[in-house]
C-alpha positions in Angstrom: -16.8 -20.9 -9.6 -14.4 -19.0 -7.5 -16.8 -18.6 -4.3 -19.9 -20.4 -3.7 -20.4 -18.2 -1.1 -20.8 -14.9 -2.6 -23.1 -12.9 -1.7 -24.7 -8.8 -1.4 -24.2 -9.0 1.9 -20.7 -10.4 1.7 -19.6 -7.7 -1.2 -21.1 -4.9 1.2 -18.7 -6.6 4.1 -15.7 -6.6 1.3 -16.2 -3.2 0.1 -16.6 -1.7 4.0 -13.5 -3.6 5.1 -11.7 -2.2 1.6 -12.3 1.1 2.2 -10.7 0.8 5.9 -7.7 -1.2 5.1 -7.0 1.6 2.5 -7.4 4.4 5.1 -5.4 2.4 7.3 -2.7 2.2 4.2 -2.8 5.6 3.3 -2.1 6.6 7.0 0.3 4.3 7.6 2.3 5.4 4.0 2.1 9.0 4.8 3.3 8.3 8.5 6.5 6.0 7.0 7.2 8.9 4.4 7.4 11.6 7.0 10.2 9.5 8.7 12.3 8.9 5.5 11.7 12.4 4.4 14.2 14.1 6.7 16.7 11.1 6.5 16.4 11.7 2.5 16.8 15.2 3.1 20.5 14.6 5.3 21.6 11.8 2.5 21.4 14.1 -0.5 23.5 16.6 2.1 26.0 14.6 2.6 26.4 13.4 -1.1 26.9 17.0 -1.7 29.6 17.3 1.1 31.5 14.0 0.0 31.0 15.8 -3.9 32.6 18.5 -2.7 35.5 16.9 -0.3 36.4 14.6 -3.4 36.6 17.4 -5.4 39.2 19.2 -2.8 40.9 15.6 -2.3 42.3 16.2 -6.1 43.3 19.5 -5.1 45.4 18.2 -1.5 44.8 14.4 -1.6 46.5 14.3 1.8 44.5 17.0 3.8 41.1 15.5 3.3 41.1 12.0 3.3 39.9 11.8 6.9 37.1 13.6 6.4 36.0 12.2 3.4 36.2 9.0 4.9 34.3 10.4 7.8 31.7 11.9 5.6 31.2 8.1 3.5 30.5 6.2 6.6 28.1 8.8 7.7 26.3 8.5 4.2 26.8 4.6 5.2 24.9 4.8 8.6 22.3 6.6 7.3 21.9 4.6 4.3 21.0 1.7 6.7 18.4 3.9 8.7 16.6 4.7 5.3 16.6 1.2 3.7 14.0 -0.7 6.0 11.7 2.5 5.7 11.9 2.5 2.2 11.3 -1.2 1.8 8.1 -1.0 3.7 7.2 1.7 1.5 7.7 0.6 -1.8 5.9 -2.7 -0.1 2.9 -0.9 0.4 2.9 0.6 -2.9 3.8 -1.8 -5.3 1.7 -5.0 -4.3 -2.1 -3.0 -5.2 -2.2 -3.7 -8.8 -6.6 -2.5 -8.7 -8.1 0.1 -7.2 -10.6 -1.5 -4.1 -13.7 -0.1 -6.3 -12.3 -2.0 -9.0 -12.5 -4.9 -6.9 -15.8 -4.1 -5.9 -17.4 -3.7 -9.2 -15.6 -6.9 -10.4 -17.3 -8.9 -7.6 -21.1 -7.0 -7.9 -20.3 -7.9 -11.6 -20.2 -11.7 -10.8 -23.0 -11.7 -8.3 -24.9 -10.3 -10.1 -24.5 -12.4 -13.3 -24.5 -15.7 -10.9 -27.6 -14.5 -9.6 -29.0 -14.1 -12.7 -28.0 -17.8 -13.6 -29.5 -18.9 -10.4 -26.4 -20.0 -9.2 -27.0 -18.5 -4.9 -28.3 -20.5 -2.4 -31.3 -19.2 -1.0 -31.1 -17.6 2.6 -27.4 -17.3 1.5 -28.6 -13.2 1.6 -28.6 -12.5 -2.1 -31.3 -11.2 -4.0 -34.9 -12.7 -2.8 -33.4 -14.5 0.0 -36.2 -14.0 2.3 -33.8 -13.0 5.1 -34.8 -10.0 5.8 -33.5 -8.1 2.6 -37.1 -8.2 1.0 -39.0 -5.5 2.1 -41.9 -7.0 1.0 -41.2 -10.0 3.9 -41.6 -12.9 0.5 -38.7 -14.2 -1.8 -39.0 -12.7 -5.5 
């Protein structure tokens, strides 16, 4: 057994906190997007300008080769601004595997078949605990 512990009250705490760490992770995703989206928008400018200046370089290699250059290192610095947004990004979205009501129903799953076995403590706030829970005011 996993967690002794387990109990209704505990999945109700679990699936509450769930719920607002993944508002929390939505807003903070959508907030880290909007940053990366302009500096996105400026990188795939500036391939296009070093596209076109490398095309012209054939053309007059000696002409363009400071701007070129120029145009590289800007892709360079901007590169560098992106890559710690990104990372915290594809953080965010690649280490949640479940949904949290996956999670949720997994866990109700195995209280309820521990309760079932007898397995929770009694006042431990499960099912019958006599804690409050029971309308009735009695254990089941």
């Amino acid at each position: 057994m996993a967690n002794s512990n387990l109990t209704f009250r505990s999945l109700w705490e679990f699936a509450w906190h769930a719920a607002h760490f993944q508002a929390a992770r939505e807003a903070r995703l959508e907030a880290l997007r909007g940053q990366v989206a302009p500096l996105k928008a400026r990188r795939l400018e500036l391939r296009g300008e070093i596209n076109r200046l490398t095309f012209e370089s054939v053309l007059d290699p000696k002409g363009l080769r400071k701007p070129l250059g120029s145009a590289t290192e800007r892709l360079a610095a901007l590169d560098t601004q992106i890559a710690p947004l990104q990372a915290q990004i594809d953080q965010l979205t690649r280490q949640f595997w479940v949904t949290a009501a996956q999670v949720a129903e997994h866990l109700f799953q195995t209280l309820l078949h521990r309760a079932f076995r007898g397995e929770l403590k009694h006042g431990s706030g499960g099912v019958g605990s006599g804690d409050g829970d029971n309308k009735q005011g009695k254990g089941v």
